[in-house]
C-alpha positions in Angstrom: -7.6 11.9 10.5 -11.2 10.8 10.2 -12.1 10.8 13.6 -11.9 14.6 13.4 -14.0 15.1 10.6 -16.7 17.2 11.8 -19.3 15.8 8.9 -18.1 12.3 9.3 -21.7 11.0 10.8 -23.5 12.8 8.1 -22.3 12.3 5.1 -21.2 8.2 5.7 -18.0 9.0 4.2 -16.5 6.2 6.7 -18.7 3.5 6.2 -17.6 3.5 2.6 -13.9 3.9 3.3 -14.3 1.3 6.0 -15.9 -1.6 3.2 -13.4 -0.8 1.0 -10.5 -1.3 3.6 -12.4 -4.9 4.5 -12.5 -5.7 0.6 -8.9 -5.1 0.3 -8.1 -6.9 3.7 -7.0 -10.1 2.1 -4.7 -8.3 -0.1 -2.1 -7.3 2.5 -1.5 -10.7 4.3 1.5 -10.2 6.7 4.4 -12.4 7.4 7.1 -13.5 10.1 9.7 -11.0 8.9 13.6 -11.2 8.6 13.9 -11.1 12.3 11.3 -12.9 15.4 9.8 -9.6 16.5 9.2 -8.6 13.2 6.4 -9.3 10.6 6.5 -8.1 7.0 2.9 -7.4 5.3 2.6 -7.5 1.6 3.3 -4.1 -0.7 5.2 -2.9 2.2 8.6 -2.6 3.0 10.7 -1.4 6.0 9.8 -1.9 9.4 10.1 1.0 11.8 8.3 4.9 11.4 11.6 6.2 9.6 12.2 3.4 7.2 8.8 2.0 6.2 7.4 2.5 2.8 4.5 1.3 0.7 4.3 0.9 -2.8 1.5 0.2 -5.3 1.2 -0.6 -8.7 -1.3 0.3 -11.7 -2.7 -1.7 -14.5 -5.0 -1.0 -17.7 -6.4 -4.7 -17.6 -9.2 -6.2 -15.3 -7.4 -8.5 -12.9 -9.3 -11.1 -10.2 -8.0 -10.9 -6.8 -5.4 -13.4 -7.0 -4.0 -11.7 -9.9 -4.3 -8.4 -7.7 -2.2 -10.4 -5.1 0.2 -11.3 -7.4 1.1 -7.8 -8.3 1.1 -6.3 -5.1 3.8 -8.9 -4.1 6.4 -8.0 -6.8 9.5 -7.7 -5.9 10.7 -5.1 -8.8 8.0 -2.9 -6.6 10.6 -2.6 -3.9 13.3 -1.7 -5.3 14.7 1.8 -5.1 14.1 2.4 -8.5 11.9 1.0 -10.6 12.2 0.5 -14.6 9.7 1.1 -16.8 10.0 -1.6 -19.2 10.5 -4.1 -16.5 6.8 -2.5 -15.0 5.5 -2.9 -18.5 6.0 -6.6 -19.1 3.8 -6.9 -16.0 1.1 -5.3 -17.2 1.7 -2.0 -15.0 1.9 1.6 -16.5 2.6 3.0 -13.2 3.3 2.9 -9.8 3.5 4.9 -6.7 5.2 5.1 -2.9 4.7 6.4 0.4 6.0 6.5 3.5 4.1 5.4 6.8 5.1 7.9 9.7 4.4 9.0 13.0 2.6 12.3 14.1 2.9 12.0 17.4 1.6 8.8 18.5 -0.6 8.4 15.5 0.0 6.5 12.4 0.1 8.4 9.0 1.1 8.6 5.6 2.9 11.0 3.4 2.1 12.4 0.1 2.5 9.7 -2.4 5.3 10.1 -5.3 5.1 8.7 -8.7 7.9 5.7 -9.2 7.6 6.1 -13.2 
């Protein structure tokens, strides 16, 4: 929870994580979801506290942006159980999940967990 780190306006540690979220904005497009009152947002799945997860992949080669894109929006991502050969021929050697929840009213995630 950055807003209670005591050394925040100090050190800067927010500006930087706050360009990097803006760099990776146009990564994580969302759209209208399965139902009206829902969207779905790219690299995630789910759509309530108890049921939503993200996943991301990682990769050995320089990509641009648009190749970034591409990757996050894989479908093998979301599955419950990714292969590792079907990861390879994509160019990824690994990727990783976590869950968004709730602590209190207050959006959070949990410890990430290694898919392969």
């Amino acid at each position: 929870m950055p807003s209670g780190d005591p050394g925040r306006k100090k050190r800067g540690g927010m500006l930087g994580a706050n360009r990097l979220a803006l760099e990776a904005w146009p990564l994580f497009p969302s759209f209208p979801g399965d139902r009206p009152d829902r969207v779905a947002t790219r690299g995630f799945q789910g759509d309530r506290a108890s049921n939503t997860f993200w996943t991301w992949p990682l990769w050995r080669r320089p990509l641009t942006k648009d190749a970034v894109a591409s990757i996050l929006g894989l479908p093998i991502l979301q599955e419950k159980e990714i292969g590792a050969r079907a990861m390879e021929d994509c160019g990824i050697f690994a990727a990783f999940r976590l869950q968004r929840i709730l602590v209190g009213k207050t959006p959070n995630f949990t410890m990430a967990s290694a898919l392969v």
